[in-house]
GUSE-507207 format. One record per residue (C-alpha): y, z, x. Coordinates in steps of 0.001 Angstrom, whole numbers, plus 500000, padded with zeros to 6 digits. Example, Ala and Ser with C-alpha at 12.3 -4.5 7.8 and 13.67 -1.06 7.14 Angstrom:
495500507800512300;498940507140513670;
END
This chain:
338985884911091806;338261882102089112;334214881132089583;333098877211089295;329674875721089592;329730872685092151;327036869592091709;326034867399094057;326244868833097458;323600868648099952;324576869643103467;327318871896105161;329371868663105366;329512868424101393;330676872116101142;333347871536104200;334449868317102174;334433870364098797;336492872924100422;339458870987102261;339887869037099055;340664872381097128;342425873509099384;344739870930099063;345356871469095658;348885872891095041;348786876989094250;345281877282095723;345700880083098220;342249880003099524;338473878708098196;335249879506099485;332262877207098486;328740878691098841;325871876363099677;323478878537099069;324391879232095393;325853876092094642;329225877666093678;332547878094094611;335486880995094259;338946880082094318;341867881898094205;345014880543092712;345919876840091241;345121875403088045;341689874926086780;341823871132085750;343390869895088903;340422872087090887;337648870128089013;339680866733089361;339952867365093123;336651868148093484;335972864857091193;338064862748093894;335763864169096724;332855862969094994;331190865720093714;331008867227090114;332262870888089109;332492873069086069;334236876642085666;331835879457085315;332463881113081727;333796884658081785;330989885438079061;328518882819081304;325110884012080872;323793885114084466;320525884065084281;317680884381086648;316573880695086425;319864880139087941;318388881116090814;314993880022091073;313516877394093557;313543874329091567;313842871715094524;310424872789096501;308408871556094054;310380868250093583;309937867676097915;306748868903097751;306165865885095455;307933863805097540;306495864938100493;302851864137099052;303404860572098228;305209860039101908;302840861188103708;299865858813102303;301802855454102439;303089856976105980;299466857177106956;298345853846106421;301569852677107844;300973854607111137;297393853297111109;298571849571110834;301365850328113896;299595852476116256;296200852383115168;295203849889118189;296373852598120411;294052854977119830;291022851817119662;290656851781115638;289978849019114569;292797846333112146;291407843700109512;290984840475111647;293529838673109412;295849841225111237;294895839996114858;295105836021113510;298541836577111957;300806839542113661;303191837911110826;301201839139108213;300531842519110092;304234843287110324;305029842295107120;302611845309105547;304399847682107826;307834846376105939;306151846564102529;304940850264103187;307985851792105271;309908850153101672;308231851883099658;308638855137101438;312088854440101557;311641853972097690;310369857546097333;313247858834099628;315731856980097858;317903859981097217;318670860262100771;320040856373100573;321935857274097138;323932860874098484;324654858855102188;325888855771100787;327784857538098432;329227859770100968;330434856631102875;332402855380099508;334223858850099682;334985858573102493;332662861903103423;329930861088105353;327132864180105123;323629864726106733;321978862044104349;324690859826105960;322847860121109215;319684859873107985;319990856850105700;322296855327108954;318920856058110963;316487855020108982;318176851804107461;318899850656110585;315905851126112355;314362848834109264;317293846187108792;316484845913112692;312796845378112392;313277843057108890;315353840909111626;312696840561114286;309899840181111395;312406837118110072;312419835784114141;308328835988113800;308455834142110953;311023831182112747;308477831238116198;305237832000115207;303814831795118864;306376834711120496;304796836826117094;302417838653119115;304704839762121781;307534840576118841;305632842730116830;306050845148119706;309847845989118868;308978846950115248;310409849880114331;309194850199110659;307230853382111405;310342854782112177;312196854273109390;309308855327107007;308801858540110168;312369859709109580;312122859975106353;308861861986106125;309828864119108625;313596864810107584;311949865755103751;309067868054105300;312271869898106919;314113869657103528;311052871194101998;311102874135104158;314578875093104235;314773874905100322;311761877336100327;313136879529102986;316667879202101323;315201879973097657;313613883883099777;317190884283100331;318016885005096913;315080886923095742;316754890215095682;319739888825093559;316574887196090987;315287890551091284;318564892561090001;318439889549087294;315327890432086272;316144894689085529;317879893299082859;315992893069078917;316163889950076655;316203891584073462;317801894385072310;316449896556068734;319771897212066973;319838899446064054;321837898378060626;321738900195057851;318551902714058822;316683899406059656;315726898077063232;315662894349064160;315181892674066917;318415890435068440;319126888942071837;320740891099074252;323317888491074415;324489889516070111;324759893007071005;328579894203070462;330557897190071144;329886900206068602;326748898888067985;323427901215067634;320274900546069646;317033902432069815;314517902817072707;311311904047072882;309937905513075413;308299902588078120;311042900134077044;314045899106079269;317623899838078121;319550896920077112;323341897551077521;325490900480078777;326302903479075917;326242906644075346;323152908707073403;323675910114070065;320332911407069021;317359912438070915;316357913604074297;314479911578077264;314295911227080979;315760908565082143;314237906590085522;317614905123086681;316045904146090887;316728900668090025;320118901235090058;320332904277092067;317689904703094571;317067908301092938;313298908185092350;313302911165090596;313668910954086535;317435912082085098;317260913787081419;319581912670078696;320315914213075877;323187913571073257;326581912683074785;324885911576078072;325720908017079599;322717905147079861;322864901543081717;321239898578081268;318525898098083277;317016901774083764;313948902687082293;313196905153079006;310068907488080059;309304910063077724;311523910004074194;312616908432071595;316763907827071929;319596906320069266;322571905206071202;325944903669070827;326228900703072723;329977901065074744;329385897658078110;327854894369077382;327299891900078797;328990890984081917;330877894628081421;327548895893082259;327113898504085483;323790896332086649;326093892793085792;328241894270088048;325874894990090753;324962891133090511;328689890074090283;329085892091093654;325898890676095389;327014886904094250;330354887137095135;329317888474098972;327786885370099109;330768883395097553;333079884256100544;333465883390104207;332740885682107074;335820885623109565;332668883845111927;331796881200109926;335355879519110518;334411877994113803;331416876486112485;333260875218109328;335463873235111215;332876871487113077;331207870459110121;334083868891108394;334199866518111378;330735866879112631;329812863084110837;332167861082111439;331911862148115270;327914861961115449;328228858270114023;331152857275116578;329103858732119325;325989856935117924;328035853240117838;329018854548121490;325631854921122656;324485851529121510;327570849872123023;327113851614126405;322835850433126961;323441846896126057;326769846980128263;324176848067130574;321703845181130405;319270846749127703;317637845068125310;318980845360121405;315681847501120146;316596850220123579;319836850179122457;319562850640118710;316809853449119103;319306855470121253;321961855239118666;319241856191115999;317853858864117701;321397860115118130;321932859839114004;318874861511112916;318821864274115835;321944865601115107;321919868498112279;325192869948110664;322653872024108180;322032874120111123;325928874935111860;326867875267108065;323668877547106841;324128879608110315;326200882349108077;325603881788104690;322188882533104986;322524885531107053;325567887194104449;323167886544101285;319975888283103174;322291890784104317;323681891603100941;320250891473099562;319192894043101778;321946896048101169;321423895618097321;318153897348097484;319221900034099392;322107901105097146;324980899802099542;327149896847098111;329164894576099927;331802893455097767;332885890221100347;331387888460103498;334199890243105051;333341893681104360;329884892931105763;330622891404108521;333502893617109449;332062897187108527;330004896984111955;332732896416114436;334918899626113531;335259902341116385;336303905305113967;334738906975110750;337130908866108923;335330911325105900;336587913086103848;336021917019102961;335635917907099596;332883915392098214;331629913166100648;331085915922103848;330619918718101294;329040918595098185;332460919178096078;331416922187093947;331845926071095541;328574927838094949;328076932110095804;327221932019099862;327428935821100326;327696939440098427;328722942748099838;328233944835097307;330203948608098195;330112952191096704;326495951927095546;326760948709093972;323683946279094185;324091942374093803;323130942580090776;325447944777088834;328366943038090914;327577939840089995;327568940986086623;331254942671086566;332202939669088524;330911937204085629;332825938912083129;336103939310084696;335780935591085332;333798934734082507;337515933514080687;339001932267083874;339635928407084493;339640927940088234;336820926717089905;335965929438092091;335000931433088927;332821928577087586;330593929181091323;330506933309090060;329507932310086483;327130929731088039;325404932111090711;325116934419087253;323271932148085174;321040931016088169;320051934461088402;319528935660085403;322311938221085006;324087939168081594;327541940050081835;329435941485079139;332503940695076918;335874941501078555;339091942284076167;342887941751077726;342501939351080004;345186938570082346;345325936027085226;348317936483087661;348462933045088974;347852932518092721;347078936891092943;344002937390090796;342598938466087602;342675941529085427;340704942649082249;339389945539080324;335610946507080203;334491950006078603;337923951907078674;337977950584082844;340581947953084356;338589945593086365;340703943323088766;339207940824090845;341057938265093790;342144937970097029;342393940616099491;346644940828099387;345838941482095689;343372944093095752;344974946235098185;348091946496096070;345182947842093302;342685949947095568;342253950989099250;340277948611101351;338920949844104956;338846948231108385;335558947338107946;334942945257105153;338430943821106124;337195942655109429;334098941361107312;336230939227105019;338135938017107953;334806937150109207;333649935075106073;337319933270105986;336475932325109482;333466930363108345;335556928582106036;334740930622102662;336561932230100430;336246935894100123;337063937040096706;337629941108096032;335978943098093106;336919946418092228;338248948762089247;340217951793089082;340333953502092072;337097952259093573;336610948630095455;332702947296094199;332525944556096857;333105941032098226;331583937756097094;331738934780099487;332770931422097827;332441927936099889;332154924388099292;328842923610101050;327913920943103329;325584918192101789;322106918434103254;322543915098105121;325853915735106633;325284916562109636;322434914236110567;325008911711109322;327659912456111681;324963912672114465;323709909254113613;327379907611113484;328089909771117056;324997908141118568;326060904827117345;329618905432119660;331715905882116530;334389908942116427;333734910560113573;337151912573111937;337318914906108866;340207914382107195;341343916893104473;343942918627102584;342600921854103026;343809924547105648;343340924422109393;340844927679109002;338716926448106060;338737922872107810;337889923635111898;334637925875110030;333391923280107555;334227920911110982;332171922656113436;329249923118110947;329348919487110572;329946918753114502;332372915812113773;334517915396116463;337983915874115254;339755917492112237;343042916435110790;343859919584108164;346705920111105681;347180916644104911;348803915790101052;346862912741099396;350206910597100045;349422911675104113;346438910973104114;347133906759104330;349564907664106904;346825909535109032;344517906577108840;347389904353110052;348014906766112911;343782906554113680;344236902665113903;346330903033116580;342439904014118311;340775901589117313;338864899788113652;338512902201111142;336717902841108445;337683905199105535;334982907142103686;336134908670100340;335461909068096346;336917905726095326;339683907914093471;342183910028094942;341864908569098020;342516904890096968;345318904577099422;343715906117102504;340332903530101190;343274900599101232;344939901574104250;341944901339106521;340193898593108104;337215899234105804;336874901468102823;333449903378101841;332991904916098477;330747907264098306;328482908203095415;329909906129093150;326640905665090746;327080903012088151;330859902959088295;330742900389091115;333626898570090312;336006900372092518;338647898036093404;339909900103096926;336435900147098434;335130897384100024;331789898854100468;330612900731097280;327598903508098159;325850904082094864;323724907301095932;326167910340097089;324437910088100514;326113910096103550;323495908559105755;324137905501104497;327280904560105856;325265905070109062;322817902849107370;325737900326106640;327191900248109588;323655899512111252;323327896525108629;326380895171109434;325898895231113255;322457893658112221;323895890791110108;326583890002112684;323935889602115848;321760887186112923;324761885490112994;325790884971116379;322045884283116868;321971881272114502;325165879820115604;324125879698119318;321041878080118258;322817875187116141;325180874669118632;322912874999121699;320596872527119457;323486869773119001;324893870097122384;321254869531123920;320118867665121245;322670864682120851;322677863691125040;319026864127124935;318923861360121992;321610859164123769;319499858580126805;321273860667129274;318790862403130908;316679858927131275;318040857958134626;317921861660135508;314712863488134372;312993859586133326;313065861609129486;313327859086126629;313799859920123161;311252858287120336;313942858247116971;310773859809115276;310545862791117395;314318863388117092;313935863818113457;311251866112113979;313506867997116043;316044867776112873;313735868957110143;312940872108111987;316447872824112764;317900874123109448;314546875208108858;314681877803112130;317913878878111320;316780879984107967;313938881563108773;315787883705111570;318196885387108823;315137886100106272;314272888424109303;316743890637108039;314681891710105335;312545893895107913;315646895361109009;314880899355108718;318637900036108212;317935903957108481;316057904002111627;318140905152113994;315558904250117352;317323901193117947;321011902450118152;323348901447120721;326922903038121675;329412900791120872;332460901005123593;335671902302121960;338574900036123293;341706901111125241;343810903767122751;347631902273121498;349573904902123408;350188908166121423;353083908931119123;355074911890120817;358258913626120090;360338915781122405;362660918230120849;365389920481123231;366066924084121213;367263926986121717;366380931046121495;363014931143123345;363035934553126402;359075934401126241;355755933646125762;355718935449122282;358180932709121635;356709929835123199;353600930941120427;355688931307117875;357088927683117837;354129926413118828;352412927751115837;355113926698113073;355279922902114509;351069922691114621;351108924273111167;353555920598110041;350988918256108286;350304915413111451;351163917617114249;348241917385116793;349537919573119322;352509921311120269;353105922128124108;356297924586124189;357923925493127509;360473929051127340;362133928154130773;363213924613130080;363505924655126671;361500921957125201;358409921345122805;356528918191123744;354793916936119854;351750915145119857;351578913384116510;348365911772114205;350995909536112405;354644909370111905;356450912416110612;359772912765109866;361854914873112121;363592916928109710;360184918412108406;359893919239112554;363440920472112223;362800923067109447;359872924305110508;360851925612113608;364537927101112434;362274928907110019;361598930948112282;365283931359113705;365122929366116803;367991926561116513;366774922837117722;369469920663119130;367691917635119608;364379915614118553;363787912520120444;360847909646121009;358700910249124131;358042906947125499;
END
């Protein structure tokens, strides 16, 4: 997605007029503009004809270079303190403008020259509500210029409002002038004070939404600022100090301990811990030592290091981090749509209705000045900030939070989206389980201890390559245990190992193995059976003629697992474990982790196919490493990767969870659901506002409820609009997106109906046979069940996704019973 800068746009009306025009430019397949950021991401179509359509629509653009410097200042509130400026001057000449118009209401008393000549009186009020307008002038400047291109925005409304209300008043002030003596009873349908009013009051609201909207990006600034400004490169021995921004490839940088780190590399001298939370969330100092990785951003705390620089600049892990956050804020949310298309017509359909509402009063029999404050009320009332901020703001508070807390959204999508799924799908090895088999249990036999089987263990599989013997060699280290030097090693692949130690054969595997080498008993049988049950691994030990015991290998579950599955449970999601492993190893690892269904024996090319089958259910979400299972990620709805540290550009995922913690696609999900009510929350309120609003302004509740509109109120009512809207998503930031006390079940919808086969075959006399088949079609990867009937011949085949009926076929003539037919069960 190319990346441009836009210029000039001040309302959702600009961006929904920036948008259709690029749109419309041939090979553009879509374009999101961001109001927030002032930018825009467009996909497809030629760069020059982008900017020259943009041109054409009256704003200015410029392409965002790949090496662009992302720079915090980028970010930072420059337009409060130009309103607040604004604002200041306003409000005095406003004063003394009020005082001249209203003062005699409240009994203060007017120079008598006022009271001699109400001529002289009105013309101060023009004077003063000119010079306001003056001040204001940029509203005049982006309206008028909207009119010219034929896009009318919000300042269209408000210059409308407030020019009219003083081109009306200059008229009457010219008719005081012509009859002096109908002065006094003229200077009554002055409506200078409005048109100075508006004005004020529209750039007090201005003020606070720019402040409010300038909170929204404060955890993007604060991701900016991680990053250094210099870097000390070494040449030659010596050490000089150079921008971050001349650092290459290949080139060596030093860091003392208290300093930031620069760019991404790898260390070549020295030894250091290494705070890495702002990237992480870890807390906890990692040590480096030559040959470990380092990104920008992290913190040196104890030594001195030398290391090669290898990502700069924008290749950066923390530039992407940034490049994530920024472009969740550069796309829509499916939501949004609605609102966009109101905006694009919102102004040209507020001034009709304005024209409308002036043509309808004085059709009526009311005077011009009624009439024309209805239709200005109407104008300056009406707020399409309020429709067009309603997402935006909530996606880039959203993504902020998520940002600190380690989860990135790559799109508005993902965020919005992630929330609304019915299923979780994890995977085993990794994301339930920690991915690496530790020592669980030791039986040591024939007057072995722990200890001196751990050690003949360690050396038989001191040479081995599988990863079962790294847990053995692991457990050994951990405690403290020497192991000697074997000689003659011998691994029978997929059987065991064999070696020599002291004149003794050693030989060390699975059961089958060992019994073919010594005699195992009943008992420690039925204890191994026990262990497998439990979903470890029991590997044999024994030499010549004696067996020395049993050590229990698993992959463990992650301390958080379960919790995590309880927390997505209480939250009405159906959790799944999906894995390649077999149905024994899976149901225990399962059951420990109380997820609610297991899919086992599943190939990586299955696994997308399973995740197909669970859509069938209901919106899914796929929770994996990012690597192997890219297509599963790709096939979901939504796709989690887990633990992905500083590698977070992982192109299947569409949510990338930096810490390898499981909780926090809990704690995404719960952001999500957050975001979305924000969402729904603001849009109800901008169009509830409007609706109510715009009748209110046009008098139709004066005949009614006897309520009348003042123009100045109804640009009260427009300042604080945007203003509310904003301040309702920085709520978000409170969000406690791990606290699980406000949970609600979400309602899974109505199940696709199942995919079922029926197959007719032939051979079964029994139940032993009505087990048998069952048992070779459930063993098929994507069988659920198998219900097999003797009498009538027939196996009904529940299925998790589509398999092919010859792999049915061949699996149950294994085992000699002939099928004649396989057909769908509608």
């Amino acid at each position: 997605m190319k990346q441009f800068d836009v210029r000039g746009m001040h309302c959702a009306a600009c961006s929904a007029r920036v948008e259709k025009a690029v749109n419309a430019v041939p090979g553009v397949e879509s374009c999101a503009v961001s109001l927030l950021t002032n930018s825009m991401g467009v996909e497809g179509g030629d760069e020059k004809a982008i900017i020259a359509a943009v041109e054409k629509a009256g704003y200015a653009a410029n392409v965002k270079g790949a090496q662009a410097k992302q720079e915090e200042s980028a970010l930072r509130d420059t337009e409060t303190p130009k309103m607040k400026k604004r604002l200041w001057w306003s409000v005095g000449f406003l004063a003394v403008l009020m005082y001249l118009s209203m003062g005699h209401m409240l009994g203060l008393p007017l120079p008598h020259v006022f009271h001699q000549y109400p001529a002289a009186l009105a013309l101060s009020q023009m004077i003063l509500a000119a010079i306001v307008m003056v001040i204001n002038q940029k509203f005049f400047i982006s309206g008028f210029q909207g009119i010219a291109n034929r896009a009318p925005n919000m300042d269209t409304l408000v210059a409308l409002g407030s020019g009219a209300a003083f081109v009306y008043s200059a008229a009457v002030l010219y008719q005081m002038l012509l009859q002096p003596e109908k002065a006094p009873e003229l200077i009554h349908g002055l409506y200078f004070e409005s048109a100075a009013m508006i004005l004020t009051l529209i750039t007090v609201g201005k003020m606070l939404e720019a402040r409010s909207k300038g909170k929204t990006t404060s955890a993007l600034q604060s991701l900016m600022r991680l990053a250094p400004k210099t870097a000390c490169r070494v040449v030659d021995g010596k050490e000089e100090t150079v921008p971050v921004d001349n650092v290459r490839p290949g080139d060596l940088i030093a860091v003392r301990p208290g300093e930031q780190i620069p760019v991404d590399g790898v260390i070549l001298e020295g030894h250091t811990a290494v705070n890495e939370a702002a990237l992480t969330g870890e807390s906890i100092p990692v040590d480096k030592e030559a040959g470990s990785p380092v990104s920008a951003g992290t913190m040196n705390q104890e030594g001195y290091i030398l290391f090669r620089a290898e990502k700069v600049g924008q290749d950066t892990a923390l530039s992407g981090i940034i490049r994530m956050v920024e472009g969740a804020a550069a796309t829509k949310a499916p939501i949004a749509k609605i609102a966009d298309k109101v905006s694009g017509i919102f102004v040209p359909v507020v001034i009709g209705i304005a024209l409308i509402t002036i043509a309808v009063w004085l059709l009526l029999g009311k005077e011009i000045g009624f009439a024309l404050a209805r239709g200005i009320s109407v104008l300056v009332i009406s707020c399409p900030c309020a429709l067009g901020l309603a997402t935006p703001v909530a996606i880039m508070v959203g993504s902020g939070v998520g940002a600190k807390n380690c989860i990135l959204f790559k799109t508005a999508v993902s965020l919005e989206e992630t929330g609304k799924s019915h299923i979780v799908v994890l995977d085993k090895t990794g994301t339930l389980t920690t991915g690496t088999p530790v020592v669980t249990d030791m039986l040591p036999l024939n007057g072995e201890s722990e200890e001196s089987l751990l050690s003949l263990a360690a050396a038989l599989e001191k040479k081995s390559e599988h990863p079962l013997a790294k847990a053995i060699l692991a457990e050994a280290e951990k405690r403290c245990i020497a192991f000697p030097d074997t000689e003659n090693f011998t691994a029978l692949p997929g059987n065991g190992l064999t070696a020599e130690l002291g004149g003794e054969t050693l030989f060390g595997g699975k059961m089958a193995f060992m019994e073919q080498q010594v005699k195992v008993s009943p008992a420690v049988k039925k204890q191994a059976n026990q262990l497998a049950q439990q979903g470890k691994t029991p590997l044999f030990f024994g030499k010549e003629n004696a067996l020395l015991g049993v050590i229990a290998v698993a992959d463990t579950l992650k301390e958080d697992s379960a919790d995590a599955v309880r927390e997505m449970q209480g939250m009405g999601l159906k959790v799944v474990m999906l894995t390649g492993d077999n149905e024994l190893t899976a149901n225990a690892v399962g059951r420990q982790a109380g997820v609610d269904e297991v899919i086992a024996g599943v190939l990586p090319e299955g696994k997308e196919k399973a995740v197909r089958a669970l859509k069938r259910q209901g919106k899914v979400i796929m929770v994996g490493d990012g690597v192997n299972d890219a297509p599963a990620l790709t096939a979901a709805d939504m796709g989690i990767a887990i633990g992905a540290g500083t590698d977070v550009a992982l192109d299947a995922a569409d949510v990338v969870l930096m810490k390898n913690r499981l909780t926090d696609v809990s704690a995404a999900i719960r952001l999500s659901r957050q975001v979305l009510k924000n969402i729904k929350q603001n849009l109800f309120w901008a169009f509830f506002y409007n609706v109510i609003g715009i009748p209110l302004a046009a008098g139709a509740f004066i005949s009614l409820l006897g309520w009348e509109m003042n123009p100045m109120y109804g640009a009260a009512a427009m300042s604080l609009s945007s203003f509310f809207v904003v301040s309702n998503a920085l709520r978000l930031n409170l969000v406690r997106i791990h606290d699980t006390s406000r949970d609600k079940k979400q309602k899974m919808p109505d199940p696709a109906p199942a995919i079922r086969r029926v197959m007719h075959l032939e051979g079964m006399m029994c139940g032993h046979c009505e087990a048998t088949v069952k048992k070779a079609l459930e063993s098929v990867p994507g069988v659920r069940e198998a219900t097999v009937n003797h009498e009538n011949g027939t196996a009904l085949i529940e299925l998790h996704f589509d398999v092919p009926d010859a792999a049915l076929i061949a699996a149950v003539e294994k085992e000699e019973y002939p099928v004649l037919s396989v057909e769908k069960d509608e």
